[in-house]
C-alpha positions as CSV (number, residue, x, y, z in Angstrom):
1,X,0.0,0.0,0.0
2,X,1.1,3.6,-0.9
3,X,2.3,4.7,2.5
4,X,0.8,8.2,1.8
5,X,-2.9,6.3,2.0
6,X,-2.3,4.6,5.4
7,X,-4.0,5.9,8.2
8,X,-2.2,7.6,11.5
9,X,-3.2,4.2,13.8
10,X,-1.4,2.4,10.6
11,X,1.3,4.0,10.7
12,X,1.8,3.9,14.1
13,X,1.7,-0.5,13.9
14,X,4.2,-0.3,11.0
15,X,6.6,1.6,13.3
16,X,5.5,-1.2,15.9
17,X,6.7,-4.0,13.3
18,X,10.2,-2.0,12.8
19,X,11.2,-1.3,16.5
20,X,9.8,-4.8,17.0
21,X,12.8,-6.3,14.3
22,X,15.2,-3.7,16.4
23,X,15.0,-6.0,19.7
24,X,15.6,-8.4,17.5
25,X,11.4,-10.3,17.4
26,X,10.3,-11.2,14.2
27,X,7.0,-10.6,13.8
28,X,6.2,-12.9,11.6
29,X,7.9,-16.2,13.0
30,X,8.3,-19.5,10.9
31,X,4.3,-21.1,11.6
32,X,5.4,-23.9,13.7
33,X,4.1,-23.7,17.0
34,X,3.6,-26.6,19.4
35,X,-0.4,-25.6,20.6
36,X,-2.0,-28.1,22.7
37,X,-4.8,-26.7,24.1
38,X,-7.8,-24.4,23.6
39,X,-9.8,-21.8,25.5
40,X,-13.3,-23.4,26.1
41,X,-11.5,-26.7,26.6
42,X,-9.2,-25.8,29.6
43,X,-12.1,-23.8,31.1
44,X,-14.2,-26.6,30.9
45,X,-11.6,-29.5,32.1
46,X,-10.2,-27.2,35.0
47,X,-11.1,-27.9,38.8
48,X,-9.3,-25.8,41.6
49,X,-7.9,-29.8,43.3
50,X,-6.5,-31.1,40.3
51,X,-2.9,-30.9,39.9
52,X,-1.3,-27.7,38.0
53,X,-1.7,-28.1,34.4
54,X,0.6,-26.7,31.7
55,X,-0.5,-25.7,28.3
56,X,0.4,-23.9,25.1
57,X,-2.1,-22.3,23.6
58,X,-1.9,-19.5,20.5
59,X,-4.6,-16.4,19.4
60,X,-5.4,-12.9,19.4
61,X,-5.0,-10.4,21.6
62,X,-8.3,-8.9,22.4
63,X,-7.9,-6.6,25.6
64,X,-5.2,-5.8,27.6
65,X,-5.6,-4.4,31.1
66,X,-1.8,-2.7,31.9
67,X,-1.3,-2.2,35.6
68,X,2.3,-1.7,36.2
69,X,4.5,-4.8,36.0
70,X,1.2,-7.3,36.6
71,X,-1.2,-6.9,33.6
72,X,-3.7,-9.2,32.1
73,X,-5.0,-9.5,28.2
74,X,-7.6,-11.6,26.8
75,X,-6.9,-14.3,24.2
76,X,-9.0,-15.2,21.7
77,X,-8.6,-18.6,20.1
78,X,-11.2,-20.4,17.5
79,X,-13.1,-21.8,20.7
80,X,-13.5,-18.3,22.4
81,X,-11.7,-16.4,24.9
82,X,-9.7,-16.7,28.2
83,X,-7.7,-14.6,30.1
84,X,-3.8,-14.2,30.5
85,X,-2.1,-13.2,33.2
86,X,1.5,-11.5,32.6
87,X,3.9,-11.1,35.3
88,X,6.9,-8.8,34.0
89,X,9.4,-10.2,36.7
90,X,8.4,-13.6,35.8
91,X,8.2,-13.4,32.0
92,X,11.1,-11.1,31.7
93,X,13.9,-11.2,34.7
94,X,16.8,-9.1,35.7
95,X,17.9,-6.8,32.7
96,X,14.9,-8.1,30.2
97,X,12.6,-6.0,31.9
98,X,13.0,-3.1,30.0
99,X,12.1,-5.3,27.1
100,X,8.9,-6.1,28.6
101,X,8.0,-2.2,29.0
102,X,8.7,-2.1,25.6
103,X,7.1,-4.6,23.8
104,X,4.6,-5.5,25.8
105,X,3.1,-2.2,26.9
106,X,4.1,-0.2,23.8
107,X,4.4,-2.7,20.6
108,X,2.1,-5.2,21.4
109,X,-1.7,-4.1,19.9
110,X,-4.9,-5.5,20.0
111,X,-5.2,-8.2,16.8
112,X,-1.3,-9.5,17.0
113,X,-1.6,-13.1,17.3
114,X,0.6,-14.5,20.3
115,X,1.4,-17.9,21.7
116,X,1.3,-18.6,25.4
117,X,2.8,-20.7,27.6
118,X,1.7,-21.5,31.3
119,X,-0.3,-22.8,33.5
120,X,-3.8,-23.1,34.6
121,X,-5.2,-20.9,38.0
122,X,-8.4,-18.8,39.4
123,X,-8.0,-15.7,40.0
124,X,-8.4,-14.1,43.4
125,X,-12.0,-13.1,41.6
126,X,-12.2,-16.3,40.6
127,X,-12.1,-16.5,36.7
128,X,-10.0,-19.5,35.4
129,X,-6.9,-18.1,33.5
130,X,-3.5,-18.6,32.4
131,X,0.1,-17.7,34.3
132,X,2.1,-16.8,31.7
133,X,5.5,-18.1,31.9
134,X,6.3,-17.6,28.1
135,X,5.0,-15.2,25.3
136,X,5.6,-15.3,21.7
137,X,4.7,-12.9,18.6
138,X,3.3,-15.3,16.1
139,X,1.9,-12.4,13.7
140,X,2.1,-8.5,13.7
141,X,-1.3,-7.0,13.1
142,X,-0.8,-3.8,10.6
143,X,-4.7,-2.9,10.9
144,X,-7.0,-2.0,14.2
145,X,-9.5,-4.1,14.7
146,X,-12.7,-3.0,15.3
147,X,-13.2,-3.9,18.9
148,X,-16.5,-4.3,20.2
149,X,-17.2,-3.6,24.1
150,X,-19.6,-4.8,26.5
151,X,-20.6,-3.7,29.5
152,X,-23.5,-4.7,31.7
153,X,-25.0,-6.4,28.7
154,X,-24.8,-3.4,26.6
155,X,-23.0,-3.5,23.9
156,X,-21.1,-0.3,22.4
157,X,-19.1,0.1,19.0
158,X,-20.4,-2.5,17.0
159,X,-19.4,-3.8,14.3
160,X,-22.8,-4.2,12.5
161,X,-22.5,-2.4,9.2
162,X,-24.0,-5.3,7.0
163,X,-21.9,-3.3,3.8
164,X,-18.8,-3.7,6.1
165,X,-18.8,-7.2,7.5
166,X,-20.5,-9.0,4.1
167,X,-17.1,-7.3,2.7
168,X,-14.9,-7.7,5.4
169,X,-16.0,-11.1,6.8
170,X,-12.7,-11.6,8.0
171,X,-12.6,-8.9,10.6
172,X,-17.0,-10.0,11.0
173,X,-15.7,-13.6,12.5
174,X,-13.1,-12.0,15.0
175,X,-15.1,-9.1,16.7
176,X,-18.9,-10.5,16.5
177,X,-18.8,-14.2,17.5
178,X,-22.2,-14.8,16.7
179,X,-21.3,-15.2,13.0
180,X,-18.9,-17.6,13.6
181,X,-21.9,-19.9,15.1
182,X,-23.9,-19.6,12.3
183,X,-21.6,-20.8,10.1
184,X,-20.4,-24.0,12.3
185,X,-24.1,-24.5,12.5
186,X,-24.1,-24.4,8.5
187,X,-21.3,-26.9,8.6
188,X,-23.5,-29.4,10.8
189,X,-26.6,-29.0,8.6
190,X,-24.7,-30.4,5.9
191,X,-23.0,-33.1,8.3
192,X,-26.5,-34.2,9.6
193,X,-27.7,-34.6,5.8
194,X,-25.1,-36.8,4.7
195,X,-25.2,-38.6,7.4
196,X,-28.8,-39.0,6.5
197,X,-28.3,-40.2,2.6
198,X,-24.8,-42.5,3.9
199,X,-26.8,-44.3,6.1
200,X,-29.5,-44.8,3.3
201,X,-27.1,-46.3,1.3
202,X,-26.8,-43.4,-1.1
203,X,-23.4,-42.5,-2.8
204,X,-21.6,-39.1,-3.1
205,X,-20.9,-37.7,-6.6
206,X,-19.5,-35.2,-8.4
207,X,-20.9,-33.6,-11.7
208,X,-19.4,-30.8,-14.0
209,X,-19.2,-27.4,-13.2
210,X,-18.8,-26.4,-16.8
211,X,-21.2,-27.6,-19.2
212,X,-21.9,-27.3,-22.7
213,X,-25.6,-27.0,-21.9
214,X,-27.2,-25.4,-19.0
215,X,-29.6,-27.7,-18.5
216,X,-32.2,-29.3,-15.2
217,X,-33.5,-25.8,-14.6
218,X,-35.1,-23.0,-15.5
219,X,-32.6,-20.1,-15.2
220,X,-30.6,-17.2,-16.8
221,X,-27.0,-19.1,-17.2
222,X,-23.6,-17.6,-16.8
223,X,-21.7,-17.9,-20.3
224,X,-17.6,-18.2,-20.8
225,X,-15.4,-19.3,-23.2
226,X,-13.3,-22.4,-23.8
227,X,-10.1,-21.1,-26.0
228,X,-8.5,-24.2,-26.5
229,X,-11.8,-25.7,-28.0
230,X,-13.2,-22.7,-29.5
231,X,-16.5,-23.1,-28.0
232,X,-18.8,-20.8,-25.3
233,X,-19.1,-23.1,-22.1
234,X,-21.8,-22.2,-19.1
235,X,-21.7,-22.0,-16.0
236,X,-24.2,-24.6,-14.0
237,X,-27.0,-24.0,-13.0
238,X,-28.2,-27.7,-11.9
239,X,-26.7,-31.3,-11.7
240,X,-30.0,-32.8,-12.6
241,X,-29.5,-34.4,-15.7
242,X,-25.9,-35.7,-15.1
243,X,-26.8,-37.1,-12.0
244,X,-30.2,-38.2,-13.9
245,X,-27.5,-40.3,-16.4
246,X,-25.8,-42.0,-13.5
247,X,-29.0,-43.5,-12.6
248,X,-29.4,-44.6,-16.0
249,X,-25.8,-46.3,-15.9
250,X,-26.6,-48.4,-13.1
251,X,-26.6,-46.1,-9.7
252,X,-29.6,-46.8,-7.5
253,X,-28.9,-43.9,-5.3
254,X,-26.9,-40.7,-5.8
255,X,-26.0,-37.5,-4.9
256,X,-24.2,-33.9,-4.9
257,X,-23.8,-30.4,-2.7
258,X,-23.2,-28.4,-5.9
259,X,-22.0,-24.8,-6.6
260,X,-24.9,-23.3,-8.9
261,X,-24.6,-20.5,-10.5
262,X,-27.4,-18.2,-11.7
263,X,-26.9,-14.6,-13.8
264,X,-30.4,-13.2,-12.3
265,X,-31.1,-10.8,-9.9
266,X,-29.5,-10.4,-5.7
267,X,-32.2,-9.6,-2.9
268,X,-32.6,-11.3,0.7
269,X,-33.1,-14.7,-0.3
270,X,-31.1,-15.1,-3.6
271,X,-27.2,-14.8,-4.5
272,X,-26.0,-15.5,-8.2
273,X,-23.8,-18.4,-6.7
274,X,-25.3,-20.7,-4.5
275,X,-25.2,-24.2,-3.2
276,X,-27.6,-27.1,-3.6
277,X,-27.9,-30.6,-2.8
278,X,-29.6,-32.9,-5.3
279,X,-30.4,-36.5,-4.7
280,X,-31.9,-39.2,-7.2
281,X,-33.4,-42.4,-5.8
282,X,-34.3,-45.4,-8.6
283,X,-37.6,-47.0,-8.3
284,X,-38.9,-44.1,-5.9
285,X,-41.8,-41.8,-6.6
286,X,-42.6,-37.9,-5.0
287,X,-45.0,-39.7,-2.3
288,X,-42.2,-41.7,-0.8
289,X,-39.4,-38.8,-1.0
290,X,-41.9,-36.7,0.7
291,X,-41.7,-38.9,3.8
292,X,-37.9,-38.9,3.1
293,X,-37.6,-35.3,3.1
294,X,-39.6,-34.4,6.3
295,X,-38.0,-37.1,8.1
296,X,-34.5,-35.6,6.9
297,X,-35.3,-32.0,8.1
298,X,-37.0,-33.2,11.1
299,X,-33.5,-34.9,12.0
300,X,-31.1,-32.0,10.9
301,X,-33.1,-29.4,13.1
302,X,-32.6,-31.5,15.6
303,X,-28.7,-32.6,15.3
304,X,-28.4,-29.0,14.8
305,X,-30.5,-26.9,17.1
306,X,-31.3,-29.3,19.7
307,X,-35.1,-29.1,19.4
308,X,-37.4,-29.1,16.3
309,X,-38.7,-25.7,17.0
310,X,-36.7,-22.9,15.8
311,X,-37.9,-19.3,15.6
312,X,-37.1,-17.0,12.2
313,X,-38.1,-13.6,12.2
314,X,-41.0,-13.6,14.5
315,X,-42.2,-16.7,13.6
316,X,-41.5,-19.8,15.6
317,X,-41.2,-22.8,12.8
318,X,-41.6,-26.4,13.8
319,X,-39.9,-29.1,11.7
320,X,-41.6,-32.0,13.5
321,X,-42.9,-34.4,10.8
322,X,-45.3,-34.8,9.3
323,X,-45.4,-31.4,6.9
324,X,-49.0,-30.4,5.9
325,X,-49.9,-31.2,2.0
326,X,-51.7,-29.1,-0.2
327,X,-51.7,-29.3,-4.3
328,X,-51.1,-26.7,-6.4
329,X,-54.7,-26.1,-7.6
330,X,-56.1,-25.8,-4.4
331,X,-53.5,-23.5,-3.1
332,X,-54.4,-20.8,-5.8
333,X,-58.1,-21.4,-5.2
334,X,-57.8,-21.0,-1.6
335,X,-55.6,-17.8,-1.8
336,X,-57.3,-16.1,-4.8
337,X,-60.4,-17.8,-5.3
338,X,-59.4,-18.5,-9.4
339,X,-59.3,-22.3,-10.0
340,X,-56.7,-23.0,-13.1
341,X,-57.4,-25.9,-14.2
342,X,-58.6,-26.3,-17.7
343,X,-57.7,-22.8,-18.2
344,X,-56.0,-21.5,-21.4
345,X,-53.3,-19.2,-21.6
346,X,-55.0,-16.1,-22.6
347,X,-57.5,-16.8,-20.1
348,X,-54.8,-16.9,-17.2
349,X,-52.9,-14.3,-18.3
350,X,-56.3,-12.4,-18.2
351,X,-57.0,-13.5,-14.6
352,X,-53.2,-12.7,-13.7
353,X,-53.9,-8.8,-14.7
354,X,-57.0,-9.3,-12.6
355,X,-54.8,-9.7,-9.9
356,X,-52.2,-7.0,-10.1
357,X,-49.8,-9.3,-11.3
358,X,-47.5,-7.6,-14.2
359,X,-47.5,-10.3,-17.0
360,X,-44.6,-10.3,-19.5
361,X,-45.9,-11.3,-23.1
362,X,-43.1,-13.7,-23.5
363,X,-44.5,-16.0,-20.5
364,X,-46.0,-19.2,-21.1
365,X,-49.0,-20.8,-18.8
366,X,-46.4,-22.1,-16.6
367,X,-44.8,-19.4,-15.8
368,X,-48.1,-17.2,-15.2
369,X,-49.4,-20.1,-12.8
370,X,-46.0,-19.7,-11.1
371,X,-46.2,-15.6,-11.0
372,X,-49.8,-16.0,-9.4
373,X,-48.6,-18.9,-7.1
374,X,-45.3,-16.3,-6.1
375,X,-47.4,-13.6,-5.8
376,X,-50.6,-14.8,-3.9
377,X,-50.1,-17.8,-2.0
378,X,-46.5,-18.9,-1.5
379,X,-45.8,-16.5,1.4
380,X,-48.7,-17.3,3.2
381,X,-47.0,-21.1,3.9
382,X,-45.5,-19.7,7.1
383,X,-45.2,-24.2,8.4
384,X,-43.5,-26.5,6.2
385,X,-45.6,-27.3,3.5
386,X,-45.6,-29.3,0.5
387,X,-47.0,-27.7,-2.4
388,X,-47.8,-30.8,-4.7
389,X,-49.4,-31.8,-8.2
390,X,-48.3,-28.6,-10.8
391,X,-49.8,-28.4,-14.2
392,X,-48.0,-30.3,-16.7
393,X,-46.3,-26.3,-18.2
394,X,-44.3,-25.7,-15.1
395,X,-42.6,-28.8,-15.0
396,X,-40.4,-29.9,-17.8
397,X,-38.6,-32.8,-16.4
398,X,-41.1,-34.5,-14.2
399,X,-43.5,-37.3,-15.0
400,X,-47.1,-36.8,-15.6
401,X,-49.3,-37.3,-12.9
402,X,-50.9,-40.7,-12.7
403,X,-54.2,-39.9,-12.4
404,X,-54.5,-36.0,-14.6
405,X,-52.5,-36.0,-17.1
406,X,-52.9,-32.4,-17.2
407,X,-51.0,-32.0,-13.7
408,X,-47.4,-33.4,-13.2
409,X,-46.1,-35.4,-9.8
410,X,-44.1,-32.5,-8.6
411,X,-44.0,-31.1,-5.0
412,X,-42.3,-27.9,-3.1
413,X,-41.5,-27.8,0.1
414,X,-43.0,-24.3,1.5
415,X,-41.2,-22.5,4.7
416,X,-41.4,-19.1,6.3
417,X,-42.5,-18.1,2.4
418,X,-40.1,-19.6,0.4
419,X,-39.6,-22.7,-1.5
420,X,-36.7,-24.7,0.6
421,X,-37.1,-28.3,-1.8
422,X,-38.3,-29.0,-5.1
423,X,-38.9,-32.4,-5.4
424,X,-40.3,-34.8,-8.7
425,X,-41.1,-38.3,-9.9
426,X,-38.8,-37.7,-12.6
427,X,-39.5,-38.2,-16.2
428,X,-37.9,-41.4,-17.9
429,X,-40.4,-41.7,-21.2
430,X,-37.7,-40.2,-23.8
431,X,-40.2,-39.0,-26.5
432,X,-42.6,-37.6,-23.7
433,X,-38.9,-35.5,-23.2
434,X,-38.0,-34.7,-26.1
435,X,-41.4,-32.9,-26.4
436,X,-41.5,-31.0,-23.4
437,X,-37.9,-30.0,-24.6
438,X,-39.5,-28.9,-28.0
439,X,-42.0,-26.9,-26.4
440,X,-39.5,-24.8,-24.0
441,X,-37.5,-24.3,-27.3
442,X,-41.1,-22.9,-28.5
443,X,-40.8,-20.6,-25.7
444,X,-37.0,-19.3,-25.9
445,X,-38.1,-17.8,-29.5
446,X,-40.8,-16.3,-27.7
447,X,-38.3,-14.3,-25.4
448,X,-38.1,-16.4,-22.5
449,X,-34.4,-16.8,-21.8
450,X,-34.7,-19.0,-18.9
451,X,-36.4,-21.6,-20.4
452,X,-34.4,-24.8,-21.0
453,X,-32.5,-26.0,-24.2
454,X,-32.3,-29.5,-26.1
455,X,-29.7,-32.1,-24.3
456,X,-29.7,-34.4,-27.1
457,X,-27.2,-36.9,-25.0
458,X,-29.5,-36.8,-21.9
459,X,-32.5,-38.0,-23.9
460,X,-30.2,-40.8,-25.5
461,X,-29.5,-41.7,-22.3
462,X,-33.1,-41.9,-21.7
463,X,-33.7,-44.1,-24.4
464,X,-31.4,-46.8,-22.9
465,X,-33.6,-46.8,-19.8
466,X,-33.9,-45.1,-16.9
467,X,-35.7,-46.8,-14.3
468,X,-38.4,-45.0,-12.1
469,X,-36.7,-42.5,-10.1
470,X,-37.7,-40.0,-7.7
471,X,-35.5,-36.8,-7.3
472,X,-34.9,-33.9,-5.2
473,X,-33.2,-30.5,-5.1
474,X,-32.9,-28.6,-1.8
475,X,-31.5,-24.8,-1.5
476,X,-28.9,-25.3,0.9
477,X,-28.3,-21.3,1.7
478,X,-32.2,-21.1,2.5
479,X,-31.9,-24.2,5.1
480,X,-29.0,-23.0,6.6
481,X,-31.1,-19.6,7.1
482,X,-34.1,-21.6,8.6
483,X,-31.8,-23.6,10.9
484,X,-29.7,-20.4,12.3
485,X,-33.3,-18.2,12.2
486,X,-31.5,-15.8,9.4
487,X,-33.8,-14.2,7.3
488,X,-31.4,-13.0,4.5
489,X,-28.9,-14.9,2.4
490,X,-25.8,-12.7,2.9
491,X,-25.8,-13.5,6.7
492,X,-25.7,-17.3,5.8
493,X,-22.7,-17.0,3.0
494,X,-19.1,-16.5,4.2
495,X,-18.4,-14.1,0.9
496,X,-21.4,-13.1,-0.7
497,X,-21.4,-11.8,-4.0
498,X,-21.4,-7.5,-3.2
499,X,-20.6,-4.4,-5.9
500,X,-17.6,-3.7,-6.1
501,X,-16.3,-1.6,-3.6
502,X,-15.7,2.0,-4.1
503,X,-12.0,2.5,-2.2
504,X,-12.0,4.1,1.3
505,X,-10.3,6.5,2.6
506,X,-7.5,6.5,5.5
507,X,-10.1,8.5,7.5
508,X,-13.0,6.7,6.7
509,X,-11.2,3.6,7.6
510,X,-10.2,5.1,10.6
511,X,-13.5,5.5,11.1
512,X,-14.6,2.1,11.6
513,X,-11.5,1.4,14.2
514,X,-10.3,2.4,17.7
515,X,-7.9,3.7,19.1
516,X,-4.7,2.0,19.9
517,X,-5.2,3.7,23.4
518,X,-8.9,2.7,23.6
519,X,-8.3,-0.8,22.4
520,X,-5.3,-1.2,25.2
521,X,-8.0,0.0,28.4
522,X,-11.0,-2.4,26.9
């Protein structure tokens, strides 16, 4: 960085980093160093009869409280925090204590890593700490931290710009640890689901990420270029039809998280890249996954939360099986009083301006039966809810229904407003295919550029067989939001996708920090 755009409290930690190399301390040590022990583990494990224990332990500085030559700071490892106690004639005798002043009470800032070694005592007001007896500098922090103080459960200085800590998630998971929870809670929801499909029997797969066809959904795709082949590649934005072909070559269970990618629009519930899990069961239909899926959700809010109530927003959402089912036809008719079926197109696009629903003239029934549905009914699904049975147009790849042809075997899973699942008895009659492929094509010359192109090799693969399958796509990001009681995307994705960022300031990213004399009396 120019050093004309650093900030005074910058400056002031570069000098730090130079005196420090003076005394002879690097700063920035080779990364071996022998931790065995962490915060919230030797809090838990310690009991005042038990013989002295010795530990190593490594983190950030996050407080210091200077009080002549007997001064505490709090550490902060990836469990949490505990307090150190420093000693200047024990940690640095006879002529070394004028190193201690030096470093320790002048060049040593809040946000330098250090490594610690002592042992285990209460303090005289009786919180469980380490007696230094040896401290390292593992890392030199150039940057303040922004520190965040509380005091009688107040809390002052936060660090809750959405703008800065969706940007700066970095600096979001030191100061506020209530982000880091959410996102070992993500880790478990997806522990607790493939824990569910392993012990089903179900295999693990991987698919492309660049495909030739963007194909298995209904979306905008990303579009590169391949210069070696000379051809324009797309991003994905679903594994449905390659995992679709592994059931075909012989899989009788399968499936994938994915990366998905999507070029359409960012809001509360929606990021261009996102993950999803698919799964594809042979000789399955929607009915049984149904049962699978509630069973699976019931189970994750409980390996995650503890309980299968868990309140988002100011709603209190219980995942206890079974979920409440409701077709797609009865939905609209209950919410709007219109019944669709038998309806033409120009008689539901009619009823849609009836509405106050804006229409584009490029949009097929399926997609005005899917407007109304968005529109009217599918935030009033507060519960989890399948939505079941959609007419044949909104539903390219699924089979037919068995009893109305005119209505596919398709269900959503409804929560807090939003479609969590999506869910089909998938479609394995190759010419029945090929003509719903035909007739999206129809609509792509009407304008629709979401709606899905020709995979010639997935309907050949049809045509060797597929067996019946049932198959399933879950929005990860939206799960994780229900099981941590989120209610927008961005709090749920370690880097979401932001504008680019207009550049700061020294003062404005002073700003956002404290003082290195503020940050030393926390």
């Amino acid at each position: 960085m120019n050093p004309n755009e650093l900030s005074e409290q910058e400056r002031v930690r570069r000098a730090s980093l130079d005196q420090l190399r003076q005394h002879g301390i690097e700063p920035y040590p080779a990364p071996l160093y022998p931790v065995d022990a962490r915060s919230t583990e030797i809090k838990e494990n310690f009991t005042d009869d038990a013989p002295q224990r010795q530990v190593t332990i490594a983190g950030r500085v996050m407080g210091r409280r200077i009080m002549g030559k007997a001064s505490f700071m709090q550490l902060q490892d990836s469990e949490g925090r505990i307090q150190v106690y420093v000693n200047r004639d024990e940690l640095c005798p006879g002529e070394d204590k004028d190193l201690y002043n030096v470093v320790f009470k002048k060049l040593l800032d809040i946000g330098d890593y250090v490594g610690v070694t002592g042992f285990v005592f209460r303090t005289q007001t009786g919180e469980i700490s380490i007696h230094a007896q040896s401290l390292t500098i593992l890392s030199k922090s150039l940057r303040p931290l922004p520190v965040v103080k509380v005091k009688d459960g107040v809390t002052y200085d936060s660090f809750d710009d959405p703008e800065l800590r969706y940007r700066r998630r970095y600096v979001d998971l030191v100061v506020n640890p209530q982000v880091k929870d959410i996102f070992i809670k993500r880790t478990k929801v997806f522990n607790s689901m493939r824990e569910y499909f392993n012990n089903a029997g179900y295999m693990e797969v991987e698919t492309p990420i660049l495909q030739s066809i963007p194909g298995g959904a209904s979306a905008r795709p990303f579009i590169t270029h391949h210069n070696a082949l000379d051809i324009p590649l797309y991003l994905r934005i679903a594994d449905e039809l390659y995992l679709k072909r592994l059931i075909v070559g012989g899989f009788e269970g399968v499936y994938e998280f994915s990366k998905n990618f999507r070029n359409e629009g960012m809001d509360r519930t929606h990021n261009p890249e996102f993950t999803c899990m698919e799964i594809y069961v042979a000789y399955k239909d929607y009915n049984w996954m149904m049962d699978f899926t509630e069973k699976m959700i019931e189970k994750i809010s409980l390996d995650v939360n503890g309980t299968t109530d868990v309140k988002v927003g100011d709603n209190i959402i219980s995942f206890k099986a079974p979920y409440r089912r409701v077709t797609m036809t009865e939905a609209i008719l209950e919410h709007t009083g219109y019944d669709i079926t038998g309806k033409s197109e120009d008689q539901l696009r009619e009823a849609a301006k009836g509405m106050g629903i804006e229409i584009d003239p490029s949009m097929g029934k399926g997609k005005i039966i899917d407007e109304i549905f968005g529109e009217k009914c599918e935030g009033k699904y507060i519960q989890p809810t399948f939505i079941t049975d959609y007419p044949i147009e909104m539903s390219p790849l699924t089979k037919r229904h068995r009893n109305n042809p005119e209505l596919t075997e398709r269900f959503e899973l409804m929560v807090n407003g939003k479609e969590v699942a999506n869910a089909y008895s998938e479609l394995n009659d190759p010419i029945d295919q090929y003509e719903r492929f035909v007739e999206q094509m129809r609509l792509s010359e009407k304008g629709d550029d979401e709606a899905m192109i020709i995979d010639h090799d997935f309907i050949r693969a049809l045509e060797y067989g597929m067996p019946p399958t049932s198959g399933m796509g879950i929005g990860m990001d939206r799960l994780v939001m229900l099981m941590t009681g989120q209610t927008t995307i961005q709090e749920v994705l370690l880097f979401p996708q932001m504008r680019p960022e207009k550049k700061a300031s020294a003062k404005d990213e002073a700003d956002t920090q404290d003082t290195p004399e503020e940050s030393a009396n926390d």
